[in-house]
ZAGU-427339 format. One record per residue (C-alpha): residue in one letter; z, x, y. Coordinates in nm, 2 decimals, always signed. Each point is the difference from the previous one (the first is absolute). Layout:
PT   r        z        x        y
PT   A        Z        X        Y
...
// end
This chain:
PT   r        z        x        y
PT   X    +2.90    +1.65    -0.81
PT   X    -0.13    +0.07    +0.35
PT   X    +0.21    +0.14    +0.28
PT   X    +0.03    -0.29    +0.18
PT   X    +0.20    -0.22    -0.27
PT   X    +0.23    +0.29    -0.01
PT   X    +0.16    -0.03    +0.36
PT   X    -0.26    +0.10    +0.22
PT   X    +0.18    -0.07    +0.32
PT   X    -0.03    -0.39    -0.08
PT   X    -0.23    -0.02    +0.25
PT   X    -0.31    -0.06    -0.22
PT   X    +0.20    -0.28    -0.18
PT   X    +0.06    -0.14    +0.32
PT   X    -0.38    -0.05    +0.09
PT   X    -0.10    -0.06    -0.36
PT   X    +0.27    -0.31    +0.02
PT   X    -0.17    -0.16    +0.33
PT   X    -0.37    +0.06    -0.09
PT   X    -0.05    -0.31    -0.22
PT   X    +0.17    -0.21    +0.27
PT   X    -0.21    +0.10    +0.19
PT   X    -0.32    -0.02    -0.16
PT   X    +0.12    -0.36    -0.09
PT   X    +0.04    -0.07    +0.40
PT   X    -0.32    +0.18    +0.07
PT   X    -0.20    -0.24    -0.26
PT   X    +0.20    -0.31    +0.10
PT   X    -0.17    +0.02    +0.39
PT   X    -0.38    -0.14    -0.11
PT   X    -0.21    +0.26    +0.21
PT   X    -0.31    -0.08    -0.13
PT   X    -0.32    +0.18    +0.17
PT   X    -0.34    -0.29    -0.01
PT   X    -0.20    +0.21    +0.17
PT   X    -0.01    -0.15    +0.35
PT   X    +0.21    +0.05    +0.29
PT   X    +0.27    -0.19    -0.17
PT   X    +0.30    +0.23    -0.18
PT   X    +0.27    -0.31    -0.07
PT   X    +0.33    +0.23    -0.09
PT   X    -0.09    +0.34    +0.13
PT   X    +0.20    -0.07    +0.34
PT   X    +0.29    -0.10    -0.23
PT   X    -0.04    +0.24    -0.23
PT   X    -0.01    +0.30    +0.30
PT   X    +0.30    -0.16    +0.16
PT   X    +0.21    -0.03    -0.31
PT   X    -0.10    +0.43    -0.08
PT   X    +0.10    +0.06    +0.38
PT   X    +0.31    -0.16    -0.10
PT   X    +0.07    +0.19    -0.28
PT   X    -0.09    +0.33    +0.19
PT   X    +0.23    -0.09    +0.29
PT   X    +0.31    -0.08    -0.20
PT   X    -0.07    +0.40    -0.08
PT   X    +0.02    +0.12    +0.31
PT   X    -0.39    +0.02    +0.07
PT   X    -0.19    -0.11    +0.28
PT   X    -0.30    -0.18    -0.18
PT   X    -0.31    -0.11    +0.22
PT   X    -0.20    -0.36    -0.08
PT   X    -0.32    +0.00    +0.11
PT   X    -0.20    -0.32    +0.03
PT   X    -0.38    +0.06    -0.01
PT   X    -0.07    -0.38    +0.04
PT   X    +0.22    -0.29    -0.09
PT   X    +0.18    +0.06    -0.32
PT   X    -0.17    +0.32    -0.07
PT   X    +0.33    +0.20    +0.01
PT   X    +0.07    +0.33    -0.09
PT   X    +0.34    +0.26    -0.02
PT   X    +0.04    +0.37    +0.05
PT   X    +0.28    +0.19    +0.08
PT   X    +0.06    +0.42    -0.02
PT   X    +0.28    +0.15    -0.20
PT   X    +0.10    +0.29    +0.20
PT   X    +0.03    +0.32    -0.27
PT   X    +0.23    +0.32    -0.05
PT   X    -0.36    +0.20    +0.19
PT   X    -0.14    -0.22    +0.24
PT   X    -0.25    +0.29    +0.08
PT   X    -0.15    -0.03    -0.37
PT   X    -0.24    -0.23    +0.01
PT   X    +0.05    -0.35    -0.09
PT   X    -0.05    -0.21    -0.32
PT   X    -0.13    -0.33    +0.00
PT   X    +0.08    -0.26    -0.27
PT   X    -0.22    -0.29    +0.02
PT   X    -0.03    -0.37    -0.15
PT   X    -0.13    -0.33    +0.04
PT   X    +0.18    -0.34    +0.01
PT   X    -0.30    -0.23    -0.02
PT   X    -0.10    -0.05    -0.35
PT   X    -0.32    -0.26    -0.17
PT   X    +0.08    -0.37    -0.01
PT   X    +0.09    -0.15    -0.31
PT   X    -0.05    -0.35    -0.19
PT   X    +0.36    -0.07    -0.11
PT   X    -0.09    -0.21    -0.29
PT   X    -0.17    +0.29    -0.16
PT   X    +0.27    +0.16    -0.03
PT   X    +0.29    +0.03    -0.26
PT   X    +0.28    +0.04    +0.29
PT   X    -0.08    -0.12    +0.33
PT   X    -0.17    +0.31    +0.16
PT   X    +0.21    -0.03    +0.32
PT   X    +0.36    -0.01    -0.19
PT   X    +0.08    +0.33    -0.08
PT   X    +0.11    -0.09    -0.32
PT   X    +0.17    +0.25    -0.23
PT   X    -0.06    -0.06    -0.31
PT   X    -0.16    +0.22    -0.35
PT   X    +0.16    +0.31    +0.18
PT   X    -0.26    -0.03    +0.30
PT   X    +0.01    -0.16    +0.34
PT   X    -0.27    -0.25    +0.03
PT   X    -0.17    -0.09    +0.29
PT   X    -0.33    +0.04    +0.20
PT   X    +0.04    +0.34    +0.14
PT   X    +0.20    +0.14    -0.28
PT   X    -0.19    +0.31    +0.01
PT   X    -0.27    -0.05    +0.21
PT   X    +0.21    +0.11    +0.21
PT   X    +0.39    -0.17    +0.11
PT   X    +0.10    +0.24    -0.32
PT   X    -0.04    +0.31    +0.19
PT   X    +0.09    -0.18    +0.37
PT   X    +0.31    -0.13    -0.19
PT   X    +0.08    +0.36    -0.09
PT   X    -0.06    +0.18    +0.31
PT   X    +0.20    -0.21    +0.17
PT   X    +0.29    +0.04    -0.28
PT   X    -0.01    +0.35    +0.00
PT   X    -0.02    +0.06    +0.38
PT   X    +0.29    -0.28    +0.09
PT   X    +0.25    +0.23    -0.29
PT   X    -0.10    +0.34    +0.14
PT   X    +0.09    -0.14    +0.39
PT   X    +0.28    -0.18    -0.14
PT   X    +0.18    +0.35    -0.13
PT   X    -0.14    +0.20    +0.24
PT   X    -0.29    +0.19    -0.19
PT   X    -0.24    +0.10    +0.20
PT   X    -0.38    +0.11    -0.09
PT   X    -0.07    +0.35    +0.05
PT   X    -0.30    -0.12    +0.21
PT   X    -0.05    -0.29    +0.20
PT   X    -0.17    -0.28    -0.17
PT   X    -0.19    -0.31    +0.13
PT   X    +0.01    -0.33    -0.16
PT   X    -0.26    -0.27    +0.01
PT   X    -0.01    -0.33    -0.11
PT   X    -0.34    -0.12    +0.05
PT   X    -0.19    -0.30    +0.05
PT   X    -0.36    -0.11    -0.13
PT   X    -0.04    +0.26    -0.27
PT   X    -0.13    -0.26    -0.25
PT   X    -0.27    -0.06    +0.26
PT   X    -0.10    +0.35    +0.10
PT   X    +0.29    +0.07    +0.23
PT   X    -0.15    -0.12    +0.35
PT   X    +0.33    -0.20    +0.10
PT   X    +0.22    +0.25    -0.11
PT   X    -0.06    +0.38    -0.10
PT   X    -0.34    +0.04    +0.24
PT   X    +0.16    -0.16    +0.26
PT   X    +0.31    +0.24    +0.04
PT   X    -0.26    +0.26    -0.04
PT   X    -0.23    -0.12    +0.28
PT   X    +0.29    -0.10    +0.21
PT   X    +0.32    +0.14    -0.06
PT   X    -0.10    +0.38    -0.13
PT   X    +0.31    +0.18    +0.15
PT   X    +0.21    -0.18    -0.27
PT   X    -0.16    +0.22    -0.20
PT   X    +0.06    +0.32    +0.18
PT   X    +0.06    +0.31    -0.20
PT   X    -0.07    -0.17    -0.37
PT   X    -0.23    +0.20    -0.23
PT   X    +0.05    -0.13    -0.31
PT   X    +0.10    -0.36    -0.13
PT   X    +0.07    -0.15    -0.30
PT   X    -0.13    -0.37    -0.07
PT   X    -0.09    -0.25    -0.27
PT   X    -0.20    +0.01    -0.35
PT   X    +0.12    +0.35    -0.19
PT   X    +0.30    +0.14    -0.15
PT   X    +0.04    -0.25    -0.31
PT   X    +0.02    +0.09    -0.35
PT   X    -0.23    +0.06    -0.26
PT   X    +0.13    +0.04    -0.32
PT   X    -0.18    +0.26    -0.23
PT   X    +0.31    +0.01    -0.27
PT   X    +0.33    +0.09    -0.03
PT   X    -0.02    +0.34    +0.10
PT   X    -0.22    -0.03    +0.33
PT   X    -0.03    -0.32    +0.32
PT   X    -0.34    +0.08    +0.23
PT   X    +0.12    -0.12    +0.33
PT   X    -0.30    -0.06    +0.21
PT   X    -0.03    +0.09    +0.33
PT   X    -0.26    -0.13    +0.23
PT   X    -0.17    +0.26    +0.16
PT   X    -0.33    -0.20    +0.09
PT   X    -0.09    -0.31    +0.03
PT   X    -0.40    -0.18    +0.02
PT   X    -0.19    -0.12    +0.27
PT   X    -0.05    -0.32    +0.11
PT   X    -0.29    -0.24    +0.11
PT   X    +0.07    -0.41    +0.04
PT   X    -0.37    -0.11    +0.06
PT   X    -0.14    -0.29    +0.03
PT   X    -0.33    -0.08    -0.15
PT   X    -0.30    -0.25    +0.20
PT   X    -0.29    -0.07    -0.15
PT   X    -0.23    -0.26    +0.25
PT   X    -0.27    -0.26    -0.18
PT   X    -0.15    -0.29    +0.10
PT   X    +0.17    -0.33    -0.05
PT   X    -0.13    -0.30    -0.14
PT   X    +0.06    -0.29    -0.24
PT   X    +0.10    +0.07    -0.29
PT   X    -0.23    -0.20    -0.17
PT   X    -0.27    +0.22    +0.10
PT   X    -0.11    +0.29    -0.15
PT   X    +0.11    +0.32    +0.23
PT   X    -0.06    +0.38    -0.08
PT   X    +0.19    +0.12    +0.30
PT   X    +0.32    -0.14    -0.09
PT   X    +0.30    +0.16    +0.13
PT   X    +0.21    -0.06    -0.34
PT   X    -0.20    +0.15    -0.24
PT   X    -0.08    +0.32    +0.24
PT   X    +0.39    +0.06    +0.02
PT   X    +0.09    -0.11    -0.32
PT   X    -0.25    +0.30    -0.13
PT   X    +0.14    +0.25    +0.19
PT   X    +0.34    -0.08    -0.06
PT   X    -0.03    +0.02    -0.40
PT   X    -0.22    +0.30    +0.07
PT   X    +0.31    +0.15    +0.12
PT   X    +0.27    -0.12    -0.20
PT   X    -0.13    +0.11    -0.32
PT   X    -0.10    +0.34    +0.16
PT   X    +0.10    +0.28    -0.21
PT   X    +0.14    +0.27    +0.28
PT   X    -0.03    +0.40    -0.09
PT   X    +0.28    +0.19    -0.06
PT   X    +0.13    +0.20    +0.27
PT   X    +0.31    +0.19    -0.12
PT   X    +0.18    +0.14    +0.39
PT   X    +0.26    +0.27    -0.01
PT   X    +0.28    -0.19    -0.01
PT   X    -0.11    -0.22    -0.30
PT   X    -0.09    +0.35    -0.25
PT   X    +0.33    +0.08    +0.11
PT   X    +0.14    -0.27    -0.12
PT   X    -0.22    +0.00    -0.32
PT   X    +0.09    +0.37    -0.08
PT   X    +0.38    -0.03    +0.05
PT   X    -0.05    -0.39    -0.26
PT   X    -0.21    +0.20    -0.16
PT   X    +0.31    +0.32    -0.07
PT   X    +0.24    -0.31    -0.07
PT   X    -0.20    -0.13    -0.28
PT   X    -0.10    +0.26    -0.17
PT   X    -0.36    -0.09    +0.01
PT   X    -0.31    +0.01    +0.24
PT   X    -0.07    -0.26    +0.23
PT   X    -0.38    -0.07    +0.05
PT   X    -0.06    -0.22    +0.35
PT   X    -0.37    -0.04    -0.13
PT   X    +0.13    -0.18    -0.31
PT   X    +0.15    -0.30    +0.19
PT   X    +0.14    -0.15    -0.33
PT   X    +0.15    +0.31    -0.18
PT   X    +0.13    +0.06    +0.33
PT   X    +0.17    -0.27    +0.09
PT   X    +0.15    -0.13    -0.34
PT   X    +0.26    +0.29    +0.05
PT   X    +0.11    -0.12    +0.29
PT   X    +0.16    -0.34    -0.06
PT   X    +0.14    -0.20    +0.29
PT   X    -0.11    +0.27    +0.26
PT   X    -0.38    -0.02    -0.16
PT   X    -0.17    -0.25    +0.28
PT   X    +0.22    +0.20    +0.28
PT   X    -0.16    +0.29    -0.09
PT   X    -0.34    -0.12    -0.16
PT   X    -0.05    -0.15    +0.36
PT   X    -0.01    +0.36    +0.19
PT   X    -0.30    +0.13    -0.25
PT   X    -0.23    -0.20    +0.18
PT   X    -0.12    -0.14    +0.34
PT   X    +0.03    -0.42    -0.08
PT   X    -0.09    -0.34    +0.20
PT   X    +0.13    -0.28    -0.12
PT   X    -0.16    -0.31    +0.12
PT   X    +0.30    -0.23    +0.07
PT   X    -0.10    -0.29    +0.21
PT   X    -0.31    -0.25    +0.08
PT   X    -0.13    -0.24    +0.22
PT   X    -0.32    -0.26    +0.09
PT   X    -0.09    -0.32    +0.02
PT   X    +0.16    -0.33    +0.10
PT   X    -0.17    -0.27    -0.22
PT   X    -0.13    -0.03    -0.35
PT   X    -0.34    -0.08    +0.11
PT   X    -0.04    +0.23    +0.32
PT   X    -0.12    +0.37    -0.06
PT   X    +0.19    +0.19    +0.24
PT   X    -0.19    +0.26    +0.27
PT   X    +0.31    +0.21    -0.06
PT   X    +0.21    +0.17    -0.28
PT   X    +0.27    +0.22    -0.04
PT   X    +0.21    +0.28    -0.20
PT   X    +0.33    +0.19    +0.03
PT   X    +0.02    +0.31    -0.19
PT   X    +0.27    +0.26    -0.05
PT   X    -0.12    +0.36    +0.03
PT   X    +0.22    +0.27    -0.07
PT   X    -0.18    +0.38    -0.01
PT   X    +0.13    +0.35    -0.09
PT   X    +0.09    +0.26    +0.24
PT   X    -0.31    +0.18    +0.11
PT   X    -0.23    -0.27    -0.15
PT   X    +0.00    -0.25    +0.29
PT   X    -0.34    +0.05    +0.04
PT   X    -0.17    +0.02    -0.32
PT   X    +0.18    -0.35    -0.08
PT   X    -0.15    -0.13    +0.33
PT   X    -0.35    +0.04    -0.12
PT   X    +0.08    -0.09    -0.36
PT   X    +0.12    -0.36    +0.15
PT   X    -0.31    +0.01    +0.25
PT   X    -0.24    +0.07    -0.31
PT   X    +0.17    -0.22    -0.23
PT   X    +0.00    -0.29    +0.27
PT   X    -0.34    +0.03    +0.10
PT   X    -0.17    -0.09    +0.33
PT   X    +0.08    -0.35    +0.04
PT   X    +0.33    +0.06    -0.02
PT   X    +0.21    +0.02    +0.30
PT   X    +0.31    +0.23    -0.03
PT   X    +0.34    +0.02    +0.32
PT   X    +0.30    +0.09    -0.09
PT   X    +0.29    -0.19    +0.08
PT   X    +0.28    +0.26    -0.01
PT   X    -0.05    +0.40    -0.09
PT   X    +0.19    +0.30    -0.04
PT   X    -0.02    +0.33    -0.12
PT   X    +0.07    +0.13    -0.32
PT   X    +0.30    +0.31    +0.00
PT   X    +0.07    +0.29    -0.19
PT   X    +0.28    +0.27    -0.02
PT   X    +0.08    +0.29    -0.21
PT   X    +0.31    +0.00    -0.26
PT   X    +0.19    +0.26    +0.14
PT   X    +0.26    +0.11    +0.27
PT   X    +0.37    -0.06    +0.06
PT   X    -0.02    -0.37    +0.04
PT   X    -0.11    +0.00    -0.39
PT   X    +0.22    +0.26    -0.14
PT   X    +0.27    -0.25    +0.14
PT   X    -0.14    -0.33    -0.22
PT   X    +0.00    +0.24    -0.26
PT   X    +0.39    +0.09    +0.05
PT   X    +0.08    -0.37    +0.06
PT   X    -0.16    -0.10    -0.35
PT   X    +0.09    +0.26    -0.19
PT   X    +0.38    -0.08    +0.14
PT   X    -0.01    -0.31    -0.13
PT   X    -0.25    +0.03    -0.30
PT   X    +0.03    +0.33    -0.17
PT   X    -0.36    -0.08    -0.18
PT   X    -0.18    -0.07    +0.33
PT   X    -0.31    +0.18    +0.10
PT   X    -0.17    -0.09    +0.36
PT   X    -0.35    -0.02    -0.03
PT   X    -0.30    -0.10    +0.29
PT   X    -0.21    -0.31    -0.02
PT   X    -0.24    -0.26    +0.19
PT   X    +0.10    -0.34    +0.11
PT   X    -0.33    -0.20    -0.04
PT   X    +0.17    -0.20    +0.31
PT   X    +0.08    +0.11    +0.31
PT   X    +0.29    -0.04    +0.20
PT   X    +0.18    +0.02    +0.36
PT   X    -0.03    +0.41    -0.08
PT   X    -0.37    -0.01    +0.16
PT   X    +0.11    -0.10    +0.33
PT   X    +0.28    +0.25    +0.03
PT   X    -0.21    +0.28    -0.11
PT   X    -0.21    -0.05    +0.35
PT   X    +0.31    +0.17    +0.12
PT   X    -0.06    +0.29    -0.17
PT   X    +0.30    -0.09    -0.29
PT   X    -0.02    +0.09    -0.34
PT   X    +0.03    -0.29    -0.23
PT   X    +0.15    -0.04    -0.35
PT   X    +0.04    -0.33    -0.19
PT   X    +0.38    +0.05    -0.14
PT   X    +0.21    -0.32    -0.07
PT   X    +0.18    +0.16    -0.30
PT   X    +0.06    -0.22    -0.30
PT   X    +0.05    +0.04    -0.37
PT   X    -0.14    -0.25    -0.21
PT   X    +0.04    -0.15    -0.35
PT   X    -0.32    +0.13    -0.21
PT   X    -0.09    -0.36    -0.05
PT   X    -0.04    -0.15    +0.31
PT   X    -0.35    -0.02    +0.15
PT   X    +0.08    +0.13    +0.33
PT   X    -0.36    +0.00    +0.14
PT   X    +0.01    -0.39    -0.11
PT   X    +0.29    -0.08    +0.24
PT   X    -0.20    +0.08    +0.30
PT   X    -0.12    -0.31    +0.16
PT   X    +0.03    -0.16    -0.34
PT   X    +0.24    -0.28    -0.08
PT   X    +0.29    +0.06    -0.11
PT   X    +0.04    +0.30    +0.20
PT   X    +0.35    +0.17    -0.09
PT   X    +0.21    +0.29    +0.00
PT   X    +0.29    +0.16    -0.21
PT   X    +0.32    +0.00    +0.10
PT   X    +0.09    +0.35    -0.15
PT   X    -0.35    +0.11    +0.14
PT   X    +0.09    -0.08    +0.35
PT   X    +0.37    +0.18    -0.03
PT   X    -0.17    +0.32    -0.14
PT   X    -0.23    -0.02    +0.31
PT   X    +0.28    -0.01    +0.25
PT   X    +0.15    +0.27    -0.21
PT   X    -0.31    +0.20    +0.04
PT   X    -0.09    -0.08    +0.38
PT   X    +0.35    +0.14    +0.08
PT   X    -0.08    +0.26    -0.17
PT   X    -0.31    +0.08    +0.13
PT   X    +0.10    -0.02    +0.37
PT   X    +0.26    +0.23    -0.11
PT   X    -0.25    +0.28    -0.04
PT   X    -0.26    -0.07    +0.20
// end
């Protein structure tokens, strides 16, 4: 039995009691992020953490980068205000959802099957919910962090971050004064390996990003009429040409980390050239990981034409390009050769991939919360194939970890809830986080 459910000042049980309300409330306010300059529910949503914040004691900030776009932060002064400051990040904007593909209406917050269902369940109101939980119980009995620490509750993640974590960046940078490291989303859940020994993956790097857009020009006509310059079938090439491309492996620091420490767990080697082998051991965390062994585009949208019998001068592509850290170029001049000449390639949103090292005091504390919580927890460093709001704030010189701590049931595909339907997240998972959090800022 762990510490905490044997009278561990109460406090924990306190913040493990209001998490799931507040998850719930969090999932209830519809904050879904289109892409445009639209954010319905992110004002609300930034208002309604303010609130929570204030009835603390706090003094939160919302900032308004353009109509709706709203975003919180507030500092927590600590014990040593001269050490310097911790920031704990998260977003409130999550994807949009069709209801009726869903079991429970993905803007209920339904508890049921042990989890709290809901768009955002983990992606990422989970670890919002237990920030806030945790930081309104240690302010509530007077428990104050041995550092300062910064919150953020972020805008526009889900669409690269412009509306939210860029713009405090760009425009409000002395929020940020004095924070070198910062915890965010996408790291610290469970893997189970069996019943002596849970991986807990920490992100320590995450993959680069280019959005493009792909033009290729021809020469309209009828389409009656024969054409060998048609805009179509030039894009329509290149695009399969690139979806079906099979990308080297590239295995970065942080991933044969991660391999050799799987690898010590299991008893057995891991081989990143053997894909299959590879992955097949992994389980639920396979295409997490199998998606930082490569650079990958993944040709998501098209357009041309506007009648049946026109051929269009014009036709389009979208295409989802993540690459490796210290690869951004050789991927540029795969796509370039893959493409070909008549192919014309512009990003639409970009951003740098990150990596850290798995070391320092700020890890030897997730290690200590875990291990508090779950004696048979080991810390170990991987990719996100993602990215998150963590590349903005490391322009500021901070040092970035993905570590939303949560421990999961063996069988549920965790990798699957992200942007998937469905999209839920234990009950007891979210508890043990606010457990853990507490913990954590407790030796940090």
């Amino acid at each position: 039995m762990s510490e905490s459910n044997t009278g561990r000042s109460g406090n924990a049980e306190t913040a493990e009691n209001e998490v799931v309300d507040l998850c719930r409330d969090l999932i209830r306010i519809d904050t879904s992020n289109y892409g445009d300059h639209s954010g319905p529910g992110e004002r609300a949503a930034a208002e309604y953490i303010a609130e929570k914040l204030a009835e603390v004691g706090l003094e939160p900030k919302v900032i308004e980068s353009h109509q709706g776009r709203a975003s919180t932060v507030a500092r927590i002064e600590g014990e040593d205000p001269s050490r310097p400051a911790l920031l704990i990040h998260g977003h409130t904007d999550v994807v949009p959802a069709n209801a009726e593909d869903w079991t429970h209406h993905p803007f209920s917050g339904e508890i049921a099957d042990g989890c709290v269902w809901g768009r955002g369940a983990v992606d990422m109101k989970d670890m919002d919910a237990m920030t806030l939980a945790v930081v309104r119980d240690r302010l509530r009995s007077g428990r104050k962090p041995p550092r300062d620490i910064v919150l953020a509750f972020l805008a526009d993640e889900e669409a690269g971050g412009t509306y939210g974590a860029r713009h405090l960046v760009d425009k409000h940078r002395d929020l940020f004064d004095g924070v070198t490291e910062a915890i965010g989303e996408v790291g610290g859940f469970s893997f189970t390996v069996n019943e002596n020994l849970r991986l807990y993956l920490v992100e320590t790097a995450q993959k680069g990003m280019h959005w493009m857009r792909l033009t290729v020009e021809g020469t309209a006509g009828h389409g009656s009429m024969t054409n060998d310059d048609n805009a179509i079938t030039e894009l329509c090439e290149a695009v399969g040409r690139l979806g079906r491309h099979q990308w080297p492996v590239r295995v970065t620091k942080t991933v044969r980390s991660f391999l050799d420490e799987l690898s010590d767990a299991l008893g057995t080697p891991l081989d990143p050239e053997d894909m299959d082998g590879t992955l097949a051991k992994l389980g639920g965390i396979a295409k997490m990981v199998g998606a930082t062994l490569r650079n990958s585009a993944a040709p998501t949208m098209l357009g041309a034409g506007y009648k049946v019998n026109v051929i269009p001068g014009q036709a389009t592509a979208h295409v989802d390009g993540r690459f490796l850290p210290g690869y951004e170029q050789e991927f540029l001049a795969d796509l370039d050769r893959i493409l070909g000449p008549n192919v014309k390639r512009e990003d639409v949103h970009g951003d740098k991939a990150l990596e850290t090292s798995f070391d320092g005091a700020l890890v030897d504390a997730m290690q200590l919360a875990l291990r508090a919580e779950d004696p048979i927890a080991r810390a170990v460093p991987y990719m996100l194939s993602g990215g998150t709001d963590a590349k903005s704030f490391d322009d500021l010189g901070i040092r970035c970890f993905g570590f939303a701590p949560l421990q999961l049931p063996p069988e549920l595909d965790f990798a699957g809830m992200f942007h998937g339907v469905d999209e839920r997240v234990p009950v007891d998972g979210l508890k043990f986080g606010a457990r853990v959090l507490d913990r954590f800022i407790d030796a940090c």
